[in-house]
C-alpha positions as CSV (number, residue, x, y, z in Angstrom):
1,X,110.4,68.1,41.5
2,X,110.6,71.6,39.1
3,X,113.7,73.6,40.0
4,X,111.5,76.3,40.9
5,X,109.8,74.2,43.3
6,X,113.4,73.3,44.9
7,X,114.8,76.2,44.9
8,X,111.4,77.5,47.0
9,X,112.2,74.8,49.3
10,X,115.6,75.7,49.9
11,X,114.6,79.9,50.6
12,X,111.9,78.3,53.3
13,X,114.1,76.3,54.8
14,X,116.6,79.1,55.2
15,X,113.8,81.3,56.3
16,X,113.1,79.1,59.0
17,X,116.2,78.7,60.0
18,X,116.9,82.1,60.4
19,X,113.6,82.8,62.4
20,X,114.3,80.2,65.0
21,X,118.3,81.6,65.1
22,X,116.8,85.2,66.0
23,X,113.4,84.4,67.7
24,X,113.7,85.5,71.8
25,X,114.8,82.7,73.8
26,X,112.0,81.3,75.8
27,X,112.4,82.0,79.5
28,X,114.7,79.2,81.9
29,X,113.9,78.6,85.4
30,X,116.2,80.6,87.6
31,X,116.5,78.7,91.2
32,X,117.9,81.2,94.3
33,X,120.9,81.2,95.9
34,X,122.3,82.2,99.1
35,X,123.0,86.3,98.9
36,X,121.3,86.7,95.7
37,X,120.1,90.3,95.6
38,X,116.8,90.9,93.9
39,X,116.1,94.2,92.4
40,X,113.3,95.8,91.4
41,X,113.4,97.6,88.4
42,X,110.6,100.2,86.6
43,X,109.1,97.3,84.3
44,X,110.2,93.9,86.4
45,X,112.1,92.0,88.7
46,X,116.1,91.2,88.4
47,X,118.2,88.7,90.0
48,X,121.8,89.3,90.6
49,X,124.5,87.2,91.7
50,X,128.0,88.3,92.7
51,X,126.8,91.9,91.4
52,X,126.2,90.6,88.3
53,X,122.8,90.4,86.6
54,X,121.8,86.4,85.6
55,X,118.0,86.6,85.2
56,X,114.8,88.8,85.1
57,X,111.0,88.5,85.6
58,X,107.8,89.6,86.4
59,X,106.7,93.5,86.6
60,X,107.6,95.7,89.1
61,X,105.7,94.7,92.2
62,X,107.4,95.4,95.8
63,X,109.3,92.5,96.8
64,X,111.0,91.2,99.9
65,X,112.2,87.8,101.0
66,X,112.5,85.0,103.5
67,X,115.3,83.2,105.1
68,X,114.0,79.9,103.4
69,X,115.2,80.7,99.7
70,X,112.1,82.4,98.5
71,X,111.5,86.0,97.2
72,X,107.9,87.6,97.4
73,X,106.0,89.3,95.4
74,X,102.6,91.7,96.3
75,X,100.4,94.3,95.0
76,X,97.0,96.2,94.9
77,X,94.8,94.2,93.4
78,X,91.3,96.1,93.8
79,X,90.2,96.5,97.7
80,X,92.8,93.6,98.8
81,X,96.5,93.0,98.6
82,X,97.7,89.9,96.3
83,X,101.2,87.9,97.7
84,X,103.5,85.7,95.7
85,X,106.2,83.5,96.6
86,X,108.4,82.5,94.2
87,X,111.2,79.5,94.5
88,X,112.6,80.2,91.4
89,X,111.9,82.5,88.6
90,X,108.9,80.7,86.7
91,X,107.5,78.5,90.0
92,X,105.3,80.6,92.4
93,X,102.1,80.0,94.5
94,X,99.9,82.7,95.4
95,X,97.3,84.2,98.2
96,X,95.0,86.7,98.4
97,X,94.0,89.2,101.3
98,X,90.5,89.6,102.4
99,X,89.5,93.3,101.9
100,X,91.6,95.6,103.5
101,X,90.0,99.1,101.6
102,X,89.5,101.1,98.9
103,X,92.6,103.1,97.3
104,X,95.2,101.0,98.4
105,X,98.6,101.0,98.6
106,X,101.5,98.8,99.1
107,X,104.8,99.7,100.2
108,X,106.8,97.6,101.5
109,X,107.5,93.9,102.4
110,X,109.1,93.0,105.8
111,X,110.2,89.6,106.9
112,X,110.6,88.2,110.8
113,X,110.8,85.1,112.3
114,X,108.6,83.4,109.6
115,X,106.4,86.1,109.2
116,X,105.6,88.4,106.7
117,X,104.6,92.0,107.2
118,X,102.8,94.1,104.2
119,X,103.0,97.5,105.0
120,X,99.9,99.1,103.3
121,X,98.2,102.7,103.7
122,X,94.9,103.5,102.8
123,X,92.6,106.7,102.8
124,X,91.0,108.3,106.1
125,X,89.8,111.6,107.6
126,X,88.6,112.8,110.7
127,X,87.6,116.0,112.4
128,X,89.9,118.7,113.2
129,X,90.1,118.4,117.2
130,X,91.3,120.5,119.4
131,X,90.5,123.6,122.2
132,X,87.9,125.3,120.6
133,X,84.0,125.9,121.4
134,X,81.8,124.0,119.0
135,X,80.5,126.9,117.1
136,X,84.4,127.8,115.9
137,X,85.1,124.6,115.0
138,X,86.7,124.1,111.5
139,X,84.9,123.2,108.7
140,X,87.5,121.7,107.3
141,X,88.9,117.9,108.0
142,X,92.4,116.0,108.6
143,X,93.3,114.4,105.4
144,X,95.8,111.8,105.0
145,X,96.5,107.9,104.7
146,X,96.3,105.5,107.5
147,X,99.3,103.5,107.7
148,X,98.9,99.3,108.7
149,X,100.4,96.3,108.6
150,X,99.3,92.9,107.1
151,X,101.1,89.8,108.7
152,X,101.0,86.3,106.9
153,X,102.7,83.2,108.1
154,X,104.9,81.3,105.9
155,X,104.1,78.2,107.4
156,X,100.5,78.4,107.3
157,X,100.0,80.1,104.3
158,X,97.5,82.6,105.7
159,X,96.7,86.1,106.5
160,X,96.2,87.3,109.8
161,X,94.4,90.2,110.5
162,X,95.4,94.0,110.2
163,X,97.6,95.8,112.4
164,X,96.6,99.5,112.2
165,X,99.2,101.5,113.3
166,X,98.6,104.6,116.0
167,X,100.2,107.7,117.2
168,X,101.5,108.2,120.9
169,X,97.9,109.2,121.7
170,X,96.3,105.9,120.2
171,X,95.3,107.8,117.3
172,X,94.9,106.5,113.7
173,X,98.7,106.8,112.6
174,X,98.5,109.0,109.2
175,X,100.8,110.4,106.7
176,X,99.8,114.1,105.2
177,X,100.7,115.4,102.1
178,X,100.7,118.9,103.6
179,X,99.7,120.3,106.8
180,X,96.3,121.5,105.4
181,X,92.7,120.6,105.7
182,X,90.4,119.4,103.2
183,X,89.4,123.1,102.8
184,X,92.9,124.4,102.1
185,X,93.3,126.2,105.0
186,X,96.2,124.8,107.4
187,X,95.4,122.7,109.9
188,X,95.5,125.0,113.0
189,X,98.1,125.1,116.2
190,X,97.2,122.2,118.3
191,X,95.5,119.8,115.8
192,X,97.2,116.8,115.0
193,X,101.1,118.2,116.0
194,X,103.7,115.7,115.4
195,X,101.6,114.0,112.5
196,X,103.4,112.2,109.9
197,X,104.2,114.2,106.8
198,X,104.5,114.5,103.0
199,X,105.1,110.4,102.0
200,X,106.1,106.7,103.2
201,X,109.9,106.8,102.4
202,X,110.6,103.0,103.9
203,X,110.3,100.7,106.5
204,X,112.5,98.3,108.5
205,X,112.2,95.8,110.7
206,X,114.6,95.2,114.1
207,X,115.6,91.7,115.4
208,X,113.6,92.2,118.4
209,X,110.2,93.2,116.3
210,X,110.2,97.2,116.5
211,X,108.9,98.4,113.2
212,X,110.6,101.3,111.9
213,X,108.9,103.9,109.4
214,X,111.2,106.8,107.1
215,X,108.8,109.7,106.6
216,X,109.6,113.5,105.9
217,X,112.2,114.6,108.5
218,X,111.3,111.8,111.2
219,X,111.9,108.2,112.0
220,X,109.3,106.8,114.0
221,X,109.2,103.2,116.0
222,X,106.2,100.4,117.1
223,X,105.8,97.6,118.8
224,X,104.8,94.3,116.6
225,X,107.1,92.0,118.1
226,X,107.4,89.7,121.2
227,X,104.6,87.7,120.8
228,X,104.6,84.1,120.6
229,X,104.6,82.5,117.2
230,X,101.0,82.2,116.1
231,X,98.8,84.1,118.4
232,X,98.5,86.9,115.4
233,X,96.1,84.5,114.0
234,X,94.4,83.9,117.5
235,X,93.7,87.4,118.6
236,X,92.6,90.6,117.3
237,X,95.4,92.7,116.8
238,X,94.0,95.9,117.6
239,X,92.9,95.0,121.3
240,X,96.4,94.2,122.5
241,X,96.9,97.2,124.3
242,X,99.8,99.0,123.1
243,X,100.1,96.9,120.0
244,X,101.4,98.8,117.0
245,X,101.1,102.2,118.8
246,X,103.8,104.8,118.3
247,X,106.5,104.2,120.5
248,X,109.6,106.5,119.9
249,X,110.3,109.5,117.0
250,X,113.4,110.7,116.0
251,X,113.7,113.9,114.4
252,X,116.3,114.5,111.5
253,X,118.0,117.1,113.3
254,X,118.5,115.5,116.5
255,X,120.2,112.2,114.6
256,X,121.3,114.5,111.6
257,X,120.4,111.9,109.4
258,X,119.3,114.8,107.0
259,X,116.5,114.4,104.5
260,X,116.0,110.6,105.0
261,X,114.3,108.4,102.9
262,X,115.5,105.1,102.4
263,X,116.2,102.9,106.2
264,X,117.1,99.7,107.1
265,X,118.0,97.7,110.4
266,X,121.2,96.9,111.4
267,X,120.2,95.7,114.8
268,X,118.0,96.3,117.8
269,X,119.9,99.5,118.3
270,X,121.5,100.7,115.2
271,X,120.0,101.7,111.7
272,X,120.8,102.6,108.3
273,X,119.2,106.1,107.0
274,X,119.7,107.3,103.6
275,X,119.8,110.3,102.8
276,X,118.1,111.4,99.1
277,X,119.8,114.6,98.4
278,X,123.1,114.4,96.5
279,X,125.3,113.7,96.7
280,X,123.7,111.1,99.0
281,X,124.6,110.1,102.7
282,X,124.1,107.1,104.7
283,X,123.7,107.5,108.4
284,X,124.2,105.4,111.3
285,X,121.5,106.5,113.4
286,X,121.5,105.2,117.1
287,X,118.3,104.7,118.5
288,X,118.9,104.4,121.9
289,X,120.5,107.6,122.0
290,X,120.2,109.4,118.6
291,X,122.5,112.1,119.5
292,X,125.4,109.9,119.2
293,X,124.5,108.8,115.8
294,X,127.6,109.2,113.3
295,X,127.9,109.6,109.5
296,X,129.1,106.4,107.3
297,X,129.5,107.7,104.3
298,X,128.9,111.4,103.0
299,X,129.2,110.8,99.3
300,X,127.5,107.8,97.9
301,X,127.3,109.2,93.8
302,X,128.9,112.4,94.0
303,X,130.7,111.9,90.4
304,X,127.0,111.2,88.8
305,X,124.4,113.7,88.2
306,X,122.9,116.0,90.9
307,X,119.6,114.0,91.2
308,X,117.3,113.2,94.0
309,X,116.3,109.6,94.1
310,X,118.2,107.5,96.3
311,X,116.8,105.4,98.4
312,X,116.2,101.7,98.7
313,X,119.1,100.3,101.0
314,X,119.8,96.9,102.0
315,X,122.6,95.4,104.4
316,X,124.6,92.5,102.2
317,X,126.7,91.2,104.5
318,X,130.0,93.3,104.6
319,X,128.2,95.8,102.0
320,X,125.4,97.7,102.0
321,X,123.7,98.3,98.8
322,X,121.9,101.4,98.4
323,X,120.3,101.9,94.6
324,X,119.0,105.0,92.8
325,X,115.7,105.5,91.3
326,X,116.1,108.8,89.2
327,X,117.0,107.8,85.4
328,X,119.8,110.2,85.0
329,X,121.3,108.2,87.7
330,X,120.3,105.1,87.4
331,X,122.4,102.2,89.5
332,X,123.3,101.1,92.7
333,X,126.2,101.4,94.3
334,X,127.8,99.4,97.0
335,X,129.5,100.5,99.8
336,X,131.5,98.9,102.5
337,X,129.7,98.5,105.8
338,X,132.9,99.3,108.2
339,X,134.8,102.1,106.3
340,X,132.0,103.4,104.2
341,X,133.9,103.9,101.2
342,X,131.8,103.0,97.9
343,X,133.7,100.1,96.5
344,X,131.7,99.9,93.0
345,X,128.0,100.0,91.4
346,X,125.7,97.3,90.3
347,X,122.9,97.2,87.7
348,X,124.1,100.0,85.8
349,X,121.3,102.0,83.9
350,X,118.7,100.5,85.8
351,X,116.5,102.3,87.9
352,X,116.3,100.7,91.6
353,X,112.7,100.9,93.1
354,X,113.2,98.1,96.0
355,X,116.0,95.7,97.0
356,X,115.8,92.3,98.4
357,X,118.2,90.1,99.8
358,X,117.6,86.2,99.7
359,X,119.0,84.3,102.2
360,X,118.4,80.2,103.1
């Protein structure tokens, strides 16, 4: 062999060398954990243990979990909702909703007593009712997104059908963007008062099975619970009388909860309501008698930057995490469940779109 050709063989051989040294390592299976936290982030997925951050994955769907070691994935995918469960990082099976409507949107994941709920909203209008002879009637309609519930049963692997939820009137519950009709004029004195307004902030779940929803300024509660395990998939959800219809409302000022966003259950009587302004509050709002709800803690990031964004909370044993979505921000924090003092952050510089806990 010519020393050129050698000394070609030798530069290769280092080339090579150093490409597999810097190439990205391929991606390890991650298994779950007992109290593992799952965030989501703006481009994916991230596992963290002990406040620490040990894996990442995915894109950022909304996510939730199980008490059987698995974390759940789900999003839009055309007019139905897609769900996958993952048992580690890389293994994951997944199922597919039968149409459930144009312009879709997924926003949260709920777990009880081996059953999921997918809280999704889609579009609807309807007349502007109300005391008025025919020919005054508005011309212009109620515009907003009807707020439902998907259920799917872990053990069976299936879908059940949709729960629409309904106002304490048995109306289509809906959430406006303003209180105007589709003509711009507002909707007038009478028509739809007490309607959800401006967004979906969060949802929770209680022990018992009352279904909690965060909007602009209220905290509303429904009945999806008590059944027996199963009959979901038997019967059609929206002729059990009373079934997912409106049951309480609690107004910000009554609980002084302030501008809540972010909720979460602590029991059948007690929740967690974040507050998004800085420098961020967390309530303990008691729903039995909202009057006597008290504050936890009045200053979740006051040292970081004036920004709105937190919201997603999640009760972690002794802690309850609460993370921040705006970049300037950017982390969650974790504060203690009994004196409310913030004992430290997690996941510094990311920005927290959902939490999970995962629990087996």
């Amino acid at each position: 062999m010519s020393k050129w050709c050698a000394a070609r063989r030798a530069a290769l051989s280092v080339a090579l060398v150093w490409c597999l040294a810097t190439a990205p390592a391929a991606s390890q299976p991650m298994s779950f954990q007992d109290g593992d936290v799952v965030v989501r982030a703006a481009d994916n997925l991230q596992l963290y243990r002990d406040h620490e951050k040990v894996a990442t994955w995915g894109q950022s769907w909304t996510v939730g979990a199980d008490d059987r070691g698995n974390v759940w994935a789900g999003w839009v995918d055309g007019n139905s909702l897609v769900l996958r469960q993952y048992s580690s990082t890389t293994e994951y099976t997944e199922h597919h909703s039968q149409m459930a409507g144009d312009d879709l949107a997924l926003h949260k994941i709920l777990y009880r007593r081996g059953t999921l709920y997918l809280v999704y909203s889609r579009p609807h209008e309807e007349d502007a009712v109300g005391p008025w002879e025919e020919d005054t009637r508005p011309s212009g309609r109620v515009s907003g997104r009807w707020v439902h519930l998907l259920p799917f049963s872990v053990q069976s692997a299936s879908f059940a059908g949709p729960i629409p939820l309904k106002d304490q009137f048995g109306r289509a519950e809906i959430i406006v963007k303003s209180r105007k009709l589709t003509d711009g004029k507002p909707i007038p004195k009478g028509v739809r008062d007490g309607v959800l307004e401006l967004i979906l902030f969060d949802a929770t779940i209680m022990p018992a099975g009352e279904l909690w929803l965060s909007t602009q300024g209220k905290l509303t509660s429904y009945r999806i619970g008590g059944l027996p395990t199963g009959l979901l998939e038997l019967l059609d959800p929206m002729k059990i009388e009373g079934f997912g219809q409106r049951a309480r409302k609690i107004d910000w000022w009554v609980s002084r909860h302030g501008n809540g966003t972010g909720v979460t259950a602590l029991s059948d009587t007690e929740l967690v309501v974040v507050n998004g302004n800085p420098p961020g509050w967390l309530t303990l709002v008691n729903t039995d008698n909202p009057e006597a709800s008290s504050p936890l803690c009045r200053d979740v990031f006051g040292d970081d930057p004036a920004e709105w964004g937190l919201r997603p909370v999640l009760v972690a044993g002794n802690e309850i995490l609460v993370g921040h979505s705006h970049v300037k921000v950017a982390r969650g924090y974790r504060v203690s469940r009994s004196t409310g003092e913030v004992l430290g952050i997690f996941g510094a510089g990311v920005s927290i779109r959902g939490l999970a806990r995962i629990s087996k």
